[in-house]
C-alpha positions as CSV (number, residue, x, y, z in Angstrom):
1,X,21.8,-11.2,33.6
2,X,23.1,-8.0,32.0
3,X,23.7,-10.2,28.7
4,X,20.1,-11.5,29.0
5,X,18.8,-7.8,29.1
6,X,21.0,-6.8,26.2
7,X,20.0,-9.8,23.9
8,X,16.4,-8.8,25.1
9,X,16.7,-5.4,23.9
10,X,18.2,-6.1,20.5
11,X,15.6,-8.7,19.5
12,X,12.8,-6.4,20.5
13,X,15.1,-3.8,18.2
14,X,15.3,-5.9,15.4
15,X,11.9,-7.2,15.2
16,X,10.7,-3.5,15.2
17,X,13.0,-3.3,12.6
18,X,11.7,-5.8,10.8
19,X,7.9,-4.9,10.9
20,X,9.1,-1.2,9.9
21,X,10.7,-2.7,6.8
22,X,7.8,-4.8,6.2
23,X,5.2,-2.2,6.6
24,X,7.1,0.0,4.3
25,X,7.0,-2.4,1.2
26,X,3.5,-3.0,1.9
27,X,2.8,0.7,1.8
28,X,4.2,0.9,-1.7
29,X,2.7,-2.2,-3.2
30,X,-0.4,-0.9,-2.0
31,X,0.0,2.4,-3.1
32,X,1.1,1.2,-6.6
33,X,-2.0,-1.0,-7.0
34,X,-4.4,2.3,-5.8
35,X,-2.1,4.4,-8.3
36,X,-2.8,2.2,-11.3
37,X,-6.5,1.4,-10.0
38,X,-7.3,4.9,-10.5
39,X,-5.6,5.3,-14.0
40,X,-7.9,2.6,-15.0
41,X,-11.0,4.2,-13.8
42,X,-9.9,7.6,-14.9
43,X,-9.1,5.7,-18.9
44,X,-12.5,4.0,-18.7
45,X,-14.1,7.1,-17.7
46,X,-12.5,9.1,-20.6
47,X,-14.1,6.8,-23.1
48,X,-16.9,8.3,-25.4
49,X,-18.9,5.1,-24.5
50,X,-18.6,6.1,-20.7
51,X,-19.4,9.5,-21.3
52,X,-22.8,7.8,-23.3
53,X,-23.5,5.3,-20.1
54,X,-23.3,7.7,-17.6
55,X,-25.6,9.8,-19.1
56,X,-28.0,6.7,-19.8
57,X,-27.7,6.7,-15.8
58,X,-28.1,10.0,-15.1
């Protein structure tokens, strides 16, 4: 019984473990793909054509 609780307890610890982990590296993935999202926008927007659209929107 004490064994059953023990083995319990360190599954539930490792898959908490294991989600933490998993969250983490999403985190950064994500974060890298919103990091070079906004360099994008912010090269397009630097363009002297984008300057010349936006105003054509304005």
């Amino acid at each position: 019984m004490v064994m059953w609780v023990v083995g319990v307890w360190a599954g539930c610890g490792l898959l908490v473990a294991l989600g933490l982990l998993v969250g983490a590296l999403t985190e950064r993935l994500g974060r890298g793909r919103r990091m070079q999202a906004m360099i994008d926008w912010t090269a397009a927007a630097s363009r002297p054509e984008a300057a010349d659209y936006t105003a054509r929107a304005a």
